[in-house]
N, C-alpha and C positions, 0 to 999 in steps of 0.2 A: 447430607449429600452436598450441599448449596456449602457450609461451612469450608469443605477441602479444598471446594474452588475459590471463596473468599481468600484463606488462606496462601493458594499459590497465586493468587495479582497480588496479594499485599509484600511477599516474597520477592516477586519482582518490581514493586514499586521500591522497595528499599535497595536490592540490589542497585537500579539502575541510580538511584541517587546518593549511593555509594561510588560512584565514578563521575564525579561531578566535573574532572578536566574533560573526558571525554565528550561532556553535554558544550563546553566552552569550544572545542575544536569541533564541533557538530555548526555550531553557528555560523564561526569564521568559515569556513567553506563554506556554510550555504550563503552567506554574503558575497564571496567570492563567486561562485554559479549566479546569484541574482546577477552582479552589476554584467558577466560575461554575454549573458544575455538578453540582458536588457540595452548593451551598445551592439549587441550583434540583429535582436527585433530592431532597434530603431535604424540601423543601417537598411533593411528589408522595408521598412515602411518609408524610409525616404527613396529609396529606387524606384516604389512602385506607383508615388506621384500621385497618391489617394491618402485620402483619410484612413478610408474603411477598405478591405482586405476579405474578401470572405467572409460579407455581415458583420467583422469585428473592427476596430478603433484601437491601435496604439494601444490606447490606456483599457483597453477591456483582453487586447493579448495581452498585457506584464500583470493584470490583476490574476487572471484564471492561471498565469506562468505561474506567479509567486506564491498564490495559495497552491499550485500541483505540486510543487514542490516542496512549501510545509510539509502535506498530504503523505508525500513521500516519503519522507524523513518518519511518519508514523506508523506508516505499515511496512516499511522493510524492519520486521521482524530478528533478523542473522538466526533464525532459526535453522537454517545452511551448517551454520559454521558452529552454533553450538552442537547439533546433533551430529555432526563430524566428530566435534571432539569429543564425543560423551562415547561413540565409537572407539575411538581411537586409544582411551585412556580406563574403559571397562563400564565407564560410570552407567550408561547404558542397562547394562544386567540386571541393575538395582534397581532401576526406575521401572524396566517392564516386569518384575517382580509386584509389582506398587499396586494398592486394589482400586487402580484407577485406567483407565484407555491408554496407553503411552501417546497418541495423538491426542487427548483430550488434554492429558497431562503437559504437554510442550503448548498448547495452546493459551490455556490459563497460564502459565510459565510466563510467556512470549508477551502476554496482556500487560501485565505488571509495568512492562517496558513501555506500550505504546499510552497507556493511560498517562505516565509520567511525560512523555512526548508530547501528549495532545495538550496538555496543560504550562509544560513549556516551550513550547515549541510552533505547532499551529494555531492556537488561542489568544497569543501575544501579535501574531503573524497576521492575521486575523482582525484585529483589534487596529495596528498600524495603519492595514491597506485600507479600513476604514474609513478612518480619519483624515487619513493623508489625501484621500482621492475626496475626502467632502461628503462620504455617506454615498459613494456610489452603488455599494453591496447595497441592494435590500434588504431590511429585518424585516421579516412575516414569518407567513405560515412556511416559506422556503427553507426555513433554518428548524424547523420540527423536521420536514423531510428531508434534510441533508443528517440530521440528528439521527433520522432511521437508518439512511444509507449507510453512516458510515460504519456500523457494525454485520451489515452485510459483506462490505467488501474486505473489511476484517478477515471476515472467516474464508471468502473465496482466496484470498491474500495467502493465508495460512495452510490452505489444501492443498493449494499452487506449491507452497516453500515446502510443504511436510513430501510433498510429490518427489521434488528438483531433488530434498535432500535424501531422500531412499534411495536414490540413484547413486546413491555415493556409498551402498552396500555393495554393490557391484563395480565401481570404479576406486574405490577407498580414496579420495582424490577430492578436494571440493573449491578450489580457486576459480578453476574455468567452468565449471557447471554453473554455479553462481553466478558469476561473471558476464555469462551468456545468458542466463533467465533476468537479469538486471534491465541491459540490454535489449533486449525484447521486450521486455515488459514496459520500458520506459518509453521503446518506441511506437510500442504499438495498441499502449493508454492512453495515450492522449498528454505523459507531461511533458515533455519536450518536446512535442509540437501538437497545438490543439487538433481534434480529429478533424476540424472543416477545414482545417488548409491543406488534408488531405486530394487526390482527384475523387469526383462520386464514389465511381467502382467501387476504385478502393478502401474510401470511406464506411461505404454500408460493410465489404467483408470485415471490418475491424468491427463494427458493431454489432458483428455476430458471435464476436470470441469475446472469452473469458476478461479479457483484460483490461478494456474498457469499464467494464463493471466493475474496478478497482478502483482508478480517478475519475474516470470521463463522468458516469453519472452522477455520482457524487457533487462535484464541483458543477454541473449541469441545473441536477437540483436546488443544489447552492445558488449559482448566480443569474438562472435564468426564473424570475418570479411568475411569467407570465404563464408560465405552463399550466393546462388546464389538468383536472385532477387525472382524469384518463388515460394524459401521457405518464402525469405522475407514478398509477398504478403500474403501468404497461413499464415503466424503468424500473421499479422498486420489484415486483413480477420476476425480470429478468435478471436480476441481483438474486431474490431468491429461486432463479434456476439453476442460476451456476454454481451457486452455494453449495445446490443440494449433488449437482452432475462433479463437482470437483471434488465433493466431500464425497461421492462412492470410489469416483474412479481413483485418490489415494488412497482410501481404504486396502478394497482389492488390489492394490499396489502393491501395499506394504505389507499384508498379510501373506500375498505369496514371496516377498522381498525378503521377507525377514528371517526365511529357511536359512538363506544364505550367510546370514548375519555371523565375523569372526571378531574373536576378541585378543587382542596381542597376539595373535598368529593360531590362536584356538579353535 
């Protein structure tokens, strides 16, 4: 059992490092978005004629920016645009023939990709904002529970994309579905703008959706040490709510979805 899913991350650990310009042009844009951002926060932190901003400091928004954005680069998955094309070119029929979940299957699949990511990509990311800032991350026990989190929101991550992309049984179509679950998800996670520079209000409603529990706690976990364990639970809790509320409600998605399911006009 445990072997077939060995088998498909290792599958995609090789795939992804088979496209080794694509990992080079992954960088250079995300260095392009850091510096776009990082003169676009510093313009906002000088208008606002403070140090501190919503409990945060200059240097505690571009660390939580830079590592959200790692972050990112690990869990968008394109499991969108594979499962479009496996639609579109039959491949699909093989795979749900397979004596494995076709959700369980794209997921281990999808793995291969972010493990190779987290180790080049957030780990190195990581490692810099370190240094550079002087050891302003904490190492402790924060980094076990950021260690738990981040395969929680893995999986809510993946229920979300395996959702967006069944939708594309019934639209045969996947640019602007994507496009807009990106979008959404970016802004209403916390990476492209932390959740406290949100208003109250509207603060708590984001911390009631799914998508928070993607970055926000994650990187919460991560950079806030001081939290007692009780909040800890009470995040880590709600990562595995959504896990489990995202993981039915694509299930039942896809199972009544997939009636509809055509293959080259079949």
């Amino acid at each position: 059992m445990i072997k077939k899913y060995v088998t498909l991350i290792r599958g995609g650990v090789l795939e992804e490092l088979s496209y080794r310009a694509s990992l080079l042009v992954g960088v250079v844009f995300n260095v392009v978005y850091l510096a776009i951002i990082y003169f676009l926060w510093k313009s906002i932190y000088a208008s606002s004629q403070t140090e501190v901003v919503n409990g945060m400091t200059f240097n505690d928004t571009m660390i939580y920016l830079v590592l959200a954005s790692a972050l990112f680069g690990i869990m968008e998955m394109y499991m969108v645009w594979a499962m479009n094309r496996d639609m579109q070119n039959g491949k699909i029929v093989l795979d749900l023939i397979k004596p494995i979940a076709y959700d369980m299957y794209m997921f281990f699949s999808m793995s291969g990709a972010t493990l190779v990511s987290f180790f080049t990509s957030f780990l190195p990311t990581f490692l810099v904002v370190y240094f550079v800032t002087g050891g302003a991350i904490h190492l402790g026990i924060n980094l076990l529970y950021f260690l738990i989190s981040i395969p929680l929101a893995m999986i809510i991550s993946h229920n979300i994309n395996f959702a967006v992309a069944t939708i594309c049984l019934y639209t045969h179509s996947t640019w602007g579905i994507n496009t807009m679950k990106d979008v959404v998800i970016t802004f209403l996670s916390g990476v492209s703008i932390p959740l406290v520079f949100f208003p109250e209000t509207v603060r708590n409603i984001l911390l009631m959706l799914p998508f928070q529990a993607i970055y926000h706690t994650p990187l919460n976990l991560l950079l806030n040490h001081n939290l007692a364990f009780a909040d800890v639970f009470t995040l880590l809790g709600i990562q595995i709510f959504w896990g489990v509320a995202t993981y039915t409600f694509s299930k039942i998605f896809w199972n009544i979805s997939i009636k509809r399911i055509t293959v080259n006009g079949g």
